[in-house]
PAZAPA-4460 file (N, C-alpha, C; in steps of 0.05 Angstrom, whole numbers, plus 32768, in hexadecimal, padded with zeros to 4 digits):
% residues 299
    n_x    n_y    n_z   ca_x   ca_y   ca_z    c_x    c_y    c_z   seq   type   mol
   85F0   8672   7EE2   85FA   865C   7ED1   8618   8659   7ED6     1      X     A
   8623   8645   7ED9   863B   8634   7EE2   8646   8632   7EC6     2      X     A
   865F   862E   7ECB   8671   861E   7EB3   8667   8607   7EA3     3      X     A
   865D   85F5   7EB6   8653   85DC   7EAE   863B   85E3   7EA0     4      X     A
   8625   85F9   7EAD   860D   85F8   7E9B   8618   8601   7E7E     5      X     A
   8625   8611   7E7F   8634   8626   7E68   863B   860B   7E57     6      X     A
   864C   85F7   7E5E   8651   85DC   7E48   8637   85CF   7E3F     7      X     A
   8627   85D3   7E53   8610   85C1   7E51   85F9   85D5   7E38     8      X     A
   85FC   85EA   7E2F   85F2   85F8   7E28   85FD   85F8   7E12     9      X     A
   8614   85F9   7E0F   861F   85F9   7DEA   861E   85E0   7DE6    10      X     A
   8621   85C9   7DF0   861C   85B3   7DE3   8601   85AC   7DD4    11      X     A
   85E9   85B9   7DE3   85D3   85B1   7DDF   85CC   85CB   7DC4    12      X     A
   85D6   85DB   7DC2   85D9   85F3   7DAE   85E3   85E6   7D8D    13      X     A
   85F9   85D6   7D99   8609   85C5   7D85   85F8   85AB   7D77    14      X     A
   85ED   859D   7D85   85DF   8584   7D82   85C8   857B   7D98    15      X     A
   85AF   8587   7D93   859E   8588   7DA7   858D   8572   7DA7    16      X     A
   859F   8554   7D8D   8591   8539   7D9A   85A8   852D   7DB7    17      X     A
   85B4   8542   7DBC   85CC   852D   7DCB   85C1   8525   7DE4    18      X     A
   85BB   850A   7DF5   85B2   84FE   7E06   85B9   8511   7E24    19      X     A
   85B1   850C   7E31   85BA   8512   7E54   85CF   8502   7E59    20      X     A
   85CF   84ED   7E50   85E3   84DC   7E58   85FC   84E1   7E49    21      X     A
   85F4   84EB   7E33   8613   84F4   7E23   8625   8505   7E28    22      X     A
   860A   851A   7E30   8617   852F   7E36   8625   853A   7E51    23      X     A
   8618   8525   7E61   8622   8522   7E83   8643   8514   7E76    24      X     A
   8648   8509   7E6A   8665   84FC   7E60   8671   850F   7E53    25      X     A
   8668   8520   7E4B   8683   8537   7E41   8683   8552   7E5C    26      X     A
   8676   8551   7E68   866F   8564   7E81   8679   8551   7EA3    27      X     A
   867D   853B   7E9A   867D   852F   7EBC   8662   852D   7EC8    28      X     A
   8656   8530   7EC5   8639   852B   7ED5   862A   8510   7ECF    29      X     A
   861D   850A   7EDC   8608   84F3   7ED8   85F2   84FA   7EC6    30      X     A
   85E0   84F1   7EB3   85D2   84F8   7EA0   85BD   8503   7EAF    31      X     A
   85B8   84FA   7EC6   85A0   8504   7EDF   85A5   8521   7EDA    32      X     A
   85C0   8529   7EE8   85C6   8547   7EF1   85CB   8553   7EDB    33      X     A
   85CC   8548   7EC7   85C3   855C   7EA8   85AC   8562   7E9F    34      X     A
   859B   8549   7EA9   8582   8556   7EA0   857D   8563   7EB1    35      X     A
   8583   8560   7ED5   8579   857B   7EDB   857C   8590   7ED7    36      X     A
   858D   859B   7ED0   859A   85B0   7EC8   8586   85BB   7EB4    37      X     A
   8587   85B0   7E9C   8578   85B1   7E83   8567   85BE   7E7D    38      X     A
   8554   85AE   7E95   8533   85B6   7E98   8539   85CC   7EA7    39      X     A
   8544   85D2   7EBA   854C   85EE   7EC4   854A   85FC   7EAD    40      X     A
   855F   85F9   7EA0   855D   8618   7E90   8546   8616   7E78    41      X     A
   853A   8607   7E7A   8528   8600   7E65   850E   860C   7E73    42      X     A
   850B   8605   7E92   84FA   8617   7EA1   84FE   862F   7EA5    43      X     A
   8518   863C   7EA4   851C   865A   7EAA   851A   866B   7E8F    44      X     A
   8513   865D   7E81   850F   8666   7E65   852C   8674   7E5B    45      X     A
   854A   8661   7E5B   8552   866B   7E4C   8557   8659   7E35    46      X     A
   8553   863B   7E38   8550   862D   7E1F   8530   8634   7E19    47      X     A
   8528   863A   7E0B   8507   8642   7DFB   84FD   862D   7DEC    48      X     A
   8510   8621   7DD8   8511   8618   7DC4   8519   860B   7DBB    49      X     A
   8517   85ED   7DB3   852D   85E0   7DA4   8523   85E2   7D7E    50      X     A
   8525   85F4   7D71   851D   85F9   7D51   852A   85DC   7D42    51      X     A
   851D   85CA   7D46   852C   85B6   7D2F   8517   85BF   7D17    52      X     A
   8523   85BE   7D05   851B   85C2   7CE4   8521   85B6   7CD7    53      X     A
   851D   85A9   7CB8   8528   859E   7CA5   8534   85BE   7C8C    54      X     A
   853E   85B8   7C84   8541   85C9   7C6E   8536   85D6   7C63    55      X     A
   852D   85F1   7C59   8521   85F7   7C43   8513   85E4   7C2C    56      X     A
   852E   85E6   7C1B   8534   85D4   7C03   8526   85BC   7C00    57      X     A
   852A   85A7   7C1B   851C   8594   7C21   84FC   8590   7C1F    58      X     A
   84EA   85AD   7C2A   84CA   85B2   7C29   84CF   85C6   7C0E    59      X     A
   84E1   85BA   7BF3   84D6   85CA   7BDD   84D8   85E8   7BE5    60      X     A
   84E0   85F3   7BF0   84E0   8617   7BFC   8500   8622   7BF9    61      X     A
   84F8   8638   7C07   851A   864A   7C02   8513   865C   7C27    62      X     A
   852C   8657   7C28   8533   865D   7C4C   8544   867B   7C46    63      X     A
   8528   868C   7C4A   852D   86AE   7C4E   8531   86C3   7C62    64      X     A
   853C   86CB   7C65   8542   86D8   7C89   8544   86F1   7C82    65      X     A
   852E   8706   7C8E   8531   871E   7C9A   853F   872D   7CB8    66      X     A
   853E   8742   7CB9   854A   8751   7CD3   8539   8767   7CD2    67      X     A
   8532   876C   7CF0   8523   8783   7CF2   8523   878E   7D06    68      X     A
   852D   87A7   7D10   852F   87B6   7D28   851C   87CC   7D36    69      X     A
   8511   87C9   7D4C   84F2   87D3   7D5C   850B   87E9   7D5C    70      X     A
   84F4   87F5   7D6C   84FF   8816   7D78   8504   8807   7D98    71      X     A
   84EC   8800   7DA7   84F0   87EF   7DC0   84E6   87CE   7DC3    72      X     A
   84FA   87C0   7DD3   84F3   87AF   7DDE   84D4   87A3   7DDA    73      X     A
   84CE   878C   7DC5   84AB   8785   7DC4   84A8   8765   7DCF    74      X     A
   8491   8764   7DD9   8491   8741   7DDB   8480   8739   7DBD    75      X     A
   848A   8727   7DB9   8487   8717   7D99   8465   8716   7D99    76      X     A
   8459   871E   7D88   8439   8720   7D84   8439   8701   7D76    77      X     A
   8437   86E9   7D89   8436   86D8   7D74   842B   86C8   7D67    78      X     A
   840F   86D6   7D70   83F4   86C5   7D6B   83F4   86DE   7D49    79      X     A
   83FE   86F3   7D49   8406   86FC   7D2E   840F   86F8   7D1A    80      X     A
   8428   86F2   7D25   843D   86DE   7D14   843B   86C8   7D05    81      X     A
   8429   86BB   7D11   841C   8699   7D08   8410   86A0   7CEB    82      X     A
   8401   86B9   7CEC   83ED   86CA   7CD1   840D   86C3   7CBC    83      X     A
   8420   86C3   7CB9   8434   86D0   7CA7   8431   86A8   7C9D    84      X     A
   8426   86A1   7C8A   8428   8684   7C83   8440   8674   7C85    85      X     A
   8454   8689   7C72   8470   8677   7C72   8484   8682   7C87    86      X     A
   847C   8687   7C9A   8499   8690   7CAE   8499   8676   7CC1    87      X     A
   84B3   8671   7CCA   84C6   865B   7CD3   84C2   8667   7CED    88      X     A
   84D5   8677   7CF4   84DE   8682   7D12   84E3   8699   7D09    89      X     A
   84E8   869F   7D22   84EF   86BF   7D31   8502   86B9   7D44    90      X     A
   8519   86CB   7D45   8528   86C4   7D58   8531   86E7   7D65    91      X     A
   852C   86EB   7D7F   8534   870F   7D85   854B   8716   7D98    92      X     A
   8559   8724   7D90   8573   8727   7D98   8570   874B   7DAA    93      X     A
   8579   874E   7DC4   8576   876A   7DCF   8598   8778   7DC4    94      X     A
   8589   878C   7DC2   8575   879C   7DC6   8562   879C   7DBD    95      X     A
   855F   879A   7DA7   854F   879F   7D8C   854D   8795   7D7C    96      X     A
   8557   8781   7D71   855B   8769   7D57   854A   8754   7D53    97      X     A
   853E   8755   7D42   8533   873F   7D3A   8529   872E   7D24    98      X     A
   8530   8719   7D20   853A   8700   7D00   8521   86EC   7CFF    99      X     A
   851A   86FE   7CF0   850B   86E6   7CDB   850D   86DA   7CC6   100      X     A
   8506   86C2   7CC4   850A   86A8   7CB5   84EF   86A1   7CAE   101      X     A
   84EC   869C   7C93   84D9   8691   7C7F   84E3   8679   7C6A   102      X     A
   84D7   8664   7C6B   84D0   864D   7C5A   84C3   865E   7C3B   103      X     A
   84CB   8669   7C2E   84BF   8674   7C16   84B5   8664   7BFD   104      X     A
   84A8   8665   7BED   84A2   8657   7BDE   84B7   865B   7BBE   105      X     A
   84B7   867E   7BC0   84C4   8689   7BAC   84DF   8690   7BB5   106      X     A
   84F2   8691   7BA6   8514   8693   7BAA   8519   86B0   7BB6   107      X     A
   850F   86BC   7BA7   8511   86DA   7BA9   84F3   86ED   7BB2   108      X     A
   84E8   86E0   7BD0   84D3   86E9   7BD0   84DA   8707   7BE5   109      X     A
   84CB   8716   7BE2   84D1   8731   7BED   84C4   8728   7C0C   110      X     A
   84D3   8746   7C1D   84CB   8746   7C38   84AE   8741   7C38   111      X     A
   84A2   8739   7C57   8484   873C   7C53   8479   874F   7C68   112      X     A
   846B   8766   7C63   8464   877E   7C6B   8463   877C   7C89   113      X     A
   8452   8761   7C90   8446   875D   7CA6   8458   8760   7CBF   114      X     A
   8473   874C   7CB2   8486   874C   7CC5   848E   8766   7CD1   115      X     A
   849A   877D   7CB8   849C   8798   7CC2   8483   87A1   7CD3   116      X     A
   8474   879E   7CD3   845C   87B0   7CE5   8462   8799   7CFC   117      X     A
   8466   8779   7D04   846E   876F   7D1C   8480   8771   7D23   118      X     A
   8498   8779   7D1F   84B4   877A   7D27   84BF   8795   7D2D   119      X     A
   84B9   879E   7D12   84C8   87BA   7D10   84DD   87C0   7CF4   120      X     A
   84E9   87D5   7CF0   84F6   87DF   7CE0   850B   87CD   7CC9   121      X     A
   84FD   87C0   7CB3   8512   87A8   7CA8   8534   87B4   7CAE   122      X     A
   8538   87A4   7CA8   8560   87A5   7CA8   8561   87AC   7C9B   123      X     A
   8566   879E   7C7E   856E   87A0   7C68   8560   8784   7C57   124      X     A
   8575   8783   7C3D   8564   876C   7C36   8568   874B   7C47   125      X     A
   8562   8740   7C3A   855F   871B   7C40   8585   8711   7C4D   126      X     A
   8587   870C   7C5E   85A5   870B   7C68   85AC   86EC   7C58   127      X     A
   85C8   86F0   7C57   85D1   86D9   7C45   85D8   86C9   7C52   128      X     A
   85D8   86AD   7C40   85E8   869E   7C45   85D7   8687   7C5C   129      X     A
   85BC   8688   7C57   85AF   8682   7C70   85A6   8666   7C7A   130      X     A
   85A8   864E   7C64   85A4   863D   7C5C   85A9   862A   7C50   131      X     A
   85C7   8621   7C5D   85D7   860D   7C4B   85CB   85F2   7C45   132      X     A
   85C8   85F5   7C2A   85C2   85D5   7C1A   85C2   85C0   7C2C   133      X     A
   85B9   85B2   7C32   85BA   8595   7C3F   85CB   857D   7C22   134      X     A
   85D8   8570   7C2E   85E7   855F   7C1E   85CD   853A   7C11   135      X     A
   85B5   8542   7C15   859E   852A   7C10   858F   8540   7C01   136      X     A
   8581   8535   7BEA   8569   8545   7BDB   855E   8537   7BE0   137      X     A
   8544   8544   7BDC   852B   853E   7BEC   8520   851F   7BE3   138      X     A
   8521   8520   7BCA   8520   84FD   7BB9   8525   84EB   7BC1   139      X     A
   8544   84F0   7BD6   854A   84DA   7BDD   8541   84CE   7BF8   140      X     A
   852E   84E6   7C06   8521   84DD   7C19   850B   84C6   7C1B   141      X     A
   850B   84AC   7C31   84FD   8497   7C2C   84EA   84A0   7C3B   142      X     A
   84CE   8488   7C32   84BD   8494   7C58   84BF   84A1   7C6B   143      X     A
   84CD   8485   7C73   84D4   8482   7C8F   84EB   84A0   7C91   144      X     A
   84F8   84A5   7C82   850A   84C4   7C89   84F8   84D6   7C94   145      X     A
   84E1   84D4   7C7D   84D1   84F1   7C87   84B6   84E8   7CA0   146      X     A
   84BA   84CD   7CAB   84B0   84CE   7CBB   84BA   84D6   7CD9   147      X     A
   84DD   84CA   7CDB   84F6   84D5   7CE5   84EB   84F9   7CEE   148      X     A
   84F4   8501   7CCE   84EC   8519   7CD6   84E0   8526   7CEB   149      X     A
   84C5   851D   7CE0   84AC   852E   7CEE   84A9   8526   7D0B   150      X     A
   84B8   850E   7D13   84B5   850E   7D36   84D3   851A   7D42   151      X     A
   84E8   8515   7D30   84FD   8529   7D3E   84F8   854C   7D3F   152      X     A
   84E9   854C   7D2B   84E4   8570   7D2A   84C9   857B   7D46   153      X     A
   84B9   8565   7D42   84A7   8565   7D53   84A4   8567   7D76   154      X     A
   84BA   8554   7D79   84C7   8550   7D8C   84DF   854A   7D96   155      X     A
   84F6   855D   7D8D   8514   855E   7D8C   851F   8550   7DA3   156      X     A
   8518   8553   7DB4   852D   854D   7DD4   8515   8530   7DE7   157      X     A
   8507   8527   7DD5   84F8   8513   7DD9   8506   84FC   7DD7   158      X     A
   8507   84E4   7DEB   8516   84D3   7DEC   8512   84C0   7DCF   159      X     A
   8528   84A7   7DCD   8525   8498   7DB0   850B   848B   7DAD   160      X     A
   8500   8481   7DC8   84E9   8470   7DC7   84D7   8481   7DC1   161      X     A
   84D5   8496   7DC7   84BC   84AE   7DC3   84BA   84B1   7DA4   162      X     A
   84D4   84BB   7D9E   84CB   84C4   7D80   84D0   84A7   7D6D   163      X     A
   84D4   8497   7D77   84CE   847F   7D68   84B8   846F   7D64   164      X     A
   84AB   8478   7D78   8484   8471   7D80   8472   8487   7D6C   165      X     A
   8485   849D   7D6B   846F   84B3   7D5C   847A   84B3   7D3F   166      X     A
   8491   84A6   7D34   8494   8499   7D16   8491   8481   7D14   167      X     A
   8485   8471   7D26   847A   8456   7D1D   8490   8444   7D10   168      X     A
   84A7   8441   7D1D   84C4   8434   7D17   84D3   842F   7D31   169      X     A
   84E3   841D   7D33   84F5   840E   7D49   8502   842C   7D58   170      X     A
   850F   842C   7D6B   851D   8441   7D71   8537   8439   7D5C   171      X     A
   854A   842A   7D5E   855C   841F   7D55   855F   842B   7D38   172      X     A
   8541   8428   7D28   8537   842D   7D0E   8540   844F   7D0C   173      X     A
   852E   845E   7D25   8534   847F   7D24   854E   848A   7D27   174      X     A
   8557   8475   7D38   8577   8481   7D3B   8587   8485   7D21   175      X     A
   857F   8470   7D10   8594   8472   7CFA   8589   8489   7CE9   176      X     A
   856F   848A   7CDE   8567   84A2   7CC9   8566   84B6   7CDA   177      X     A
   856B   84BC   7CF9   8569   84DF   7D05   858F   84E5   7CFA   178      X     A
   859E   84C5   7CFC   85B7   84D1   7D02   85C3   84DA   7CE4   179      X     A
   85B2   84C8   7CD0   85BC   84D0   7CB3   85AD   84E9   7CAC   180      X     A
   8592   84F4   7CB2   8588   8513   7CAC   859D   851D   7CB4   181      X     A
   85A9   851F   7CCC   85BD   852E   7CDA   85D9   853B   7CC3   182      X     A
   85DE   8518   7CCC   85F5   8519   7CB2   85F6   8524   7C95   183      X     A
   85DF   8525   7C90   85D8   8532   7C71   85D5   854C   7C77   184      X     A
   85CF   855D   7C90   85CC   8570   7C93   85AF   8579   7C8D   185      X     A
   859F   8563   7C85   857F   8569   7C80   8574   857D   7C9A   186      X     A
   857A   856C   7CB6   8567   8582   7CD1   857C   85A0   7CCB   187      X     A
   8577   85B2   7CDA   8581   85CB   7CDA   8575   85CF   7CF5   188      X     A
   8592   85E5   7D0F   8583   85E8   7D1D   857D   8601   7D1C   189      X     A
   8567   8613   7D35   856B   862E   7D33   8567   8630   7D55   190      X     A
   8577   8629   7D6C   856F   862D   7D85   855E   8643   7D8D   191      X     A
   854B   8643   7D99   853B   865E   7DA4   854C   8663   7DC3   192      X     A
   855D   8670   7DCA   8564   867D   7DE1   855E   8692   7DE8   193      X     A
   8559   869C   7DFF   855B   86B9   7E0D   8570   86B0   7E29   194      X     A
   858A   86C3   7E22   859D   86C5   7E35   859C   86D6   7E4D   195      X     A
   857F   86E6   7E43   8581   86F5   7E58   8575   86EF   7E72   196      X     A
   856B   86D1   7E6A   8566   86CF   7E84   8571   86C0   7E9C   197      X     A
   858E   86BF   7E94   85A2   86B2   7EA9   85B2   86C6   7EAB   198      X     A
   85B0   86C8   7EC6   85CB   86D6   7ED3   85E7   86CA   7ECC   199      X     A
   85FB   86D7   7EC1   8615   86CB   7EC4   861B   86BC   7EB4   200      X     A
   860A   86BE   7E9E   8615   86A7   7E85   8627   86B7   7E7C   201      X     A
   8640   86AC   7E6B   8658   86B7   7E65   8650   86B7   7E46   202      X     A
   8640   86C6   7E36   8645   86C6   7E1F   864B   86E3   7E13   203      X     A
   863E   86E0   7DF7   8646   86F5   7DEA   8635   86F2   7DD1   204      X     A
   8625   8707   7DC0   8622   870B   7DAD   861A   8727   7DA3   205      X     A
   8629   872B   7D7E   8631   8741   7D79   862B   8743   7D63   206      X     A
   862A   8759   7D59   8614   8767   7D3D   8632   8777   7D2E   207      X     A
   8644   8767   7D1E   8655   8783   7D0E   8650   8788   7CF7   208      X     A
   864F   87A2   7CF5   8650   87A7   7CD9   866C   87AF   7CD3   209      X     A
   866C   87A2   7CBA   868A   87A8   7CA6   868C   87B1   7C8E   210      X     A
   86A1   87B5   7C7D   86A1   87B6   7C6A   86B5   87AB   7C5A   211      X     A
   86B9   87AC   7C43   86C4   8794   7C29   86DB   878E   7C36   212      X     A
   86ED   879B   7C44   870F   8797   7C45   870F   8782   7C5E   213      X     A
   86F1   877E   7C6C   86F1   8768   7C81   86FC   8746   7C84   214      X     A
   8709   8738   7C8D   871A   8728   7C8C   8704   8715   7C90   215      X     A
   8703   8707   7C8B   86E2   86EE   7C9B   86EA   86DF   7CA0   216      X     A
   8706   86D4   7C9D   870F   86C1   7CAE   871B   86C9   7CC5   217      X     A
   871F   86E0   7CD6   8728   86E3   7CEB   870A   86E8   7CF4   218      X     A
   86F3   86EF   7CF3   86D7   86E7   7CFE   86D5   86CC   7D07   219      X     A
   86E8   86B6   7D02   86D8   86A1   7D08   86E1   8697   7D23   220      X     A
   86D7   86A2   7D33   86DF   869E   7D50   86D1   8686   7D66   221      X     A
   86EB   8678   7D76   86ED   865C   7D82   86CE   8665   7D92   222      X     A
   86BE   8647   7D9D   86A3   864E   7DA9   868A   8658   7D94   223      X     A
   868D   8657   7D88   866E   8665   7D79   865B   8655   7D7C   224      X     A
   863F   8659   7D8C   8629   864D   7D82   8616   8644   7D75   225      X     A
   8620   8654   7D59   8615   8650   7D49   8621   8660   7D2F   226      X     A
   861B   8655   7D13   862B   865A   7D02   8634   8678   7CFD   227      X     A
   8640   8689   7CF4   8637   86AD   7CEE   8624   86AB   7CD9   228      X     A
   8611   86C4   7CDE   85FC   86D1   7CD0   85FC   86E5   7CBE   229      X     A
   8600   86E7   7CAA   8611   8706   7C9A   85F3   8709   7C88   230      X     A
   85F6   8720   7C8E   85E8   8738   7C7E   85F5   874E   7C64   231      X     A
   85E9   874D   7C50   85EC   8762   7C3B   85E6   8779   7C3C   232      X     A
   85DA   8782   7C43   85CB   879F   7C4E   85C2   87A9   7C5D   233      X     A
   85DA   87BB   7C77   85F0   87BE   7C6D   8609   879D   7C70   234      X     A
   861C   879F   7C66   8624   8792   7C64   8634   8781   7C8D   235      X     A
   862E   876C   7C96   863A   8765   7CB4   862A   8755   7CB2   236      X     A
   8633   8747   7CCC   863A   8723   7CD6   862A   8725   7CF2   237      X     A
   8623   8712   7CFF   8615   870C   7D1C   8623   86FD   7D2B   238      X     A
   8633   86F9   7D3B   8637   86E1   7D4A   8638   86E7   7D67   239      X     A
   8631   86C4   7D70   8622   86B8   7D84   8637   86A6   7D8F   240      X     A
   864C   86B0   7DA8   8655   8697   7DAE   865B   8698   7DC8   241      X     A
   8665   868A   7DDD   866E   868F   7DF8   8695   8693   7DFB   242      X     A
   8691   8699   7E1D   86AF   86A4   7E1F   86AF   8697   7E3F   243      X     A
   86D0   869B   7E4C   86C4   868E   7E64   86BE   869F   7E7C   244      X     A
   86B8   86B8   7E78   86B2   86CD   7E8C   86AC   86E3   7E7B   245      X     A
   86A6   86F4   7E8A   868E   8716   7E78   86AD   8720   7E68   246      X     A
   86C0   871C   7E82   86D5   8735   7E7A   86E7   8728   7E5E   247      X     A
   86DD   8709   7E5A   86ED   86FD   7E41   86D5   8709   7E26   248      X     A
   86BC   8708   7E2F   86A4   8708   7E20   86AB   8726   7E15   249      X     A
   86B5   8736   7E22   86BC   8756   7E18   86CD   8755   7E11   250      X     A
   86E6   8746   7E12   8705   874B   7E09   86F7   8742   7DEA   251      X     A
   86F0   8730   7DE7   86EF   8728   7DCC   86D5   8735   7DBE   252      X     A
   86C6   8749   7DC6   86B6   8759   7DBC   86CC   8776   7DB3   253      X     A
   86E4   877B   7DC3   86F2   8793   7DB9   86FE   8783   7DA4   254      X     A
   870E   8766   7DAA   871B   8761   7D92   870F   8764   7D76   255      X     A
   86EA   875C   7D6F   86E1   875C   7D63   86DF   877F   7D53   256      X     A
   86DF   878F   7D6A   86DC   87A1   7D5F   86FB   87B2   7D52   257      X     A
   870C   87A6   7D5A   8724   87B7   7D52   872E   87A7   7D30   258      X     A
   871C   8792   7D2B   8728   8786   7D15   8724   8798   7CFD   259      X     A
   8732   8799   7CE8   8733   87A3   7CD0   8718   879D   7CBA   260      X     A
   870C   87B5   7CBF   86F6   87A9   7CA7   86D9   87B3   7CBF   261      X     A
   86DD   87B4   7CDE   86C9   87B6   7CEB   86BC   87CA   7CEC   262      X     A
   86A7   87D6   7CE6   8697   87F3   7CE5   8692   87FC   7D07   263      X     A
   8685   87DC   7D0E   8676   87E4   7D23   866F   87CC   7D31   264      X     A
   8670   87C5   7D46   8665   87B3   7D5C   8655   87B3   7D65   265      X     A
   863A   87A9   7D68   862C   87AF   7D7A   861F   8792   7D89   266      X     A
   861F   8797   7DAF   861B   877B   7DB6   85FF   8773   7DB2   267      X     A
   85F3   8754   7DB2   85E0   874D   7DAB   85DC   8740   7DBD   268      X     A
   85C1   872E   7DD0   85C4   871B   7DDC   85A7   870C   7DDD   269      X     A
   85A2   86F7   7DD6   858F   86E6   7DCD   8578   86ED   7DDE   270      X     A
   855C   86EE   7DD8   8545   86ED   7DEB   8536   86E6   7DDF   271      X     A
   8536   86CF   7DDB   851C   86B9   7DD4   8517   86B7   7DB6   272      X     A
   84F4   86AB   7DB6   84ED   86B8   7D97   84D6   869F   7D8F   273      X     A
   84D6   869F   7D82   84BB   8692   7D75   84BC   867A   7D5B   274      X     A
   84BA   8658   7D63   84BC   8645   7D51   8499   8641   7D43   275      X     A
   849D   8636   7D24   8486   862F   7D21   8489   8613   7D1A   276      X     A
   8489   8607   7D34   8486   85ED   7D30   847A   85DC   7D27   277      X     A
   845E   85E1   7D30   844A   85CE   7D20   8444   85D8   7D0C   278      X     A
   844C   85F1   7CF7   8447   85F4   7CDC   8461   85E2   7CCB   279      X     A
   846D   85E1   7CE0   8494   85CF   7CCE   8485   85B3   7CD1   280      X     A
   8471   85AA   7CE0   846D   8592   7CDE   8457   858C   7CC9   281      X     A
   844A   8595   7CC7   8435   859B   7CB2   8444   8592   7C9E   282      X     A
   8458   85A4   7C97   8461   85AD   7C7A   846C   8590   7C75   283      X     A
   8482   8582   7C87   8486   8565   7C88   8471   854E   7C7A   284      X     A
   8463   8553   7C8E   8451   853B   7C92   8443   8542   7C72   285      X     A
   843F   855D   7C62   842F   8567   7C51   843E   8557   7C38   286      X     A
   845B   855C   7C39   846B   8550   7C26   846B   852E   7C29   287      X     A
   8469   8525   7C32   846F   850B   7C39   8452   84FB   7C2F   288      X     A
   8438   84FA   7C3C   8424   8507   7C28   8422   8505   7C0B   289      X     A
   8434   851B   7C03   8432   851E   7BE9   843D   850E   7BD8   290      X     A
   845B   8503   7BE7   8469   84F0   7BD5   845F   84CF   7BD9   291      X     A
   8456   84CB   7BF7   844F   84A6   7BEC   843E   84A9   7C04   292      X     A
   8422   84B7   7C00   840B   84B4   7C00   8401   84B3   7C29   293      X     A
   83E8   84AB   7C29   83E3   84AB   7C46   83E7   8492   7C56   294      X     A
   83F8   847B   7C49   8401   8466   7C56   8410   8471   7C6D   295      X     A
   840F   8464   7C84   841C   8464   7C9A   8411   8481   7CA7   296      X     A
   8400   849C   7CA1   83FC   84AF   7CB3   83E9   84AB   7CD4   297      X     A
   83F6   84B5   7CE1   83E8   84B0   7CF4   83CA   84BC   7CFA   298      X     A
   83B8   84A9   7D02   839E   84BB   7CFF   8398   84C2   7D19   299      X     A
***
């Protein structure tokens, strides 16, 4: 992986409706030689995933996240996993790490057994902070939003005409309710990556644990792919971001570790994981449904 894939890679991390053509304009390339690229790594399996989601809050639920560490290296049992009703994704980090996410029904619902016997050893409890509010309650969603929905979740990186054929609305029509979910913060993403399977990508991701005298605003470091992850028990943060070579990707793994407050470092690096897509569409299409009836479902 090149510099250019490396841009081409956080952009789509950042906003994974952004066009070929858009993104060939912040990269120099022609939208052609972005999508080739794309599908490259989409064939080498290090994009896996594009997780578009709506909210918790939004399907009536509460967005709960476990951690759980194997002894070795497992591939995801995931014709298993599907058994666990309300789990979202799985996302596994090497050595050993691995985050699960549940759509819950209850606020405060406890681990579920199953996961420990598929994963391995819980973390600790439910990591915080996992699921920021969307700025739209659900009420104020029209139809047509939650029809929006269920073809952008369905089919994320599907052109306007596509998912505008599969919500039964203009493209013109989709563009505006995908760009206001956005804006409200209704979608949520959760990328499925495995880094490990490119040679030479320049990133970095890291597991610290800390404690109280830790500064969190010197954690918030330029490049991140995605927001930090903090955990209560024990208390430390996750982050996921790139650098522009290994030897920058380590300089700022010692910086991390020499900061005040740091227990411990340990590096992480993405390998894949498991979306439940067609249960997020269900749950959509189930609410929508519920609020103004079976007009417009597709049969």
């Amino acid at each position: 992986m090149d510099r250019t894939d490396l841009r081409i890679f956080t952009l789509l991390v950042s906003d994974p409706f952004l066009s070929d053509e858009r993104i060939g304009r912040e990269v120099n390339l022609t939208g052609k030689a972005v999508r080739l690229r794309r599908r490259r790594l989409e064939t080498d399996g290090v994009l896996t995933d594009y997780a578009v989601h709506p909210g918790a809050e939004i399907l009536g639920r509460h967005a709960l996240a476990w951690g759980y560490t194997a002894r070795d290296r497992l591939e995801l049992p995931v014709a298993r996993l599907r058994e666990v009703e309300d789990l979202v994704y799985v996302r596994c980090f090497r050595p050993d790490f691995y985050m699960a996410v549940r759509f819950t029904e209850e606020p405060d619902a406890q681990d579920d057994p199953r996961l420990g016997r598929l994963l391995g050893r819980p973390f600790g409890g439910p990591l915080d902070d996992w699921s920021p509010k969307g700025l739209m309650d659900p009420d104020d969603l029209s139809r047509v939003d939650w029809k929006v929905m269920e073809a952008v979740v369905r089919t994320p990186r599907a052109s306007l005409t596509t998912q505008a054929k599969q919500a039964g609305v203009s493209p013109r029509t989709l563009r505006l309710h995908r760009s206001n979910l956005d804006t409200a913060r209704v979608l949520e993403l959760a990328m499925i990556v495995d880094l490990a399977r490119e040679a030479g990508l320049s990133t970095y991701g890291i597991w610290l644990k800390l404690d109280g005298s830790v500064d969190e605003a010197a954690l918030k470091l330029p490049r991140l792919w995605d927001r930090p992850h903090w955990t209560r028990n024990p208390r430390g943060v996750y982050l996921l971001g790139s650098a522009d070579s290994y030897f920058d990707a380590r300089e700022l793994e010692l910086e991390l570790r020499s900061l005040p407050g740091v227990l411990s470092a340990d590096p992480l690096i993405p390998a894949g994981g498991y979306f439940a897509r067609d249960r997020i569409v269900d749950w959509i299409r189930s609410e929508r449904i519920r609020r103004y009836g079976t007009r417009g479902v597709e049969r």
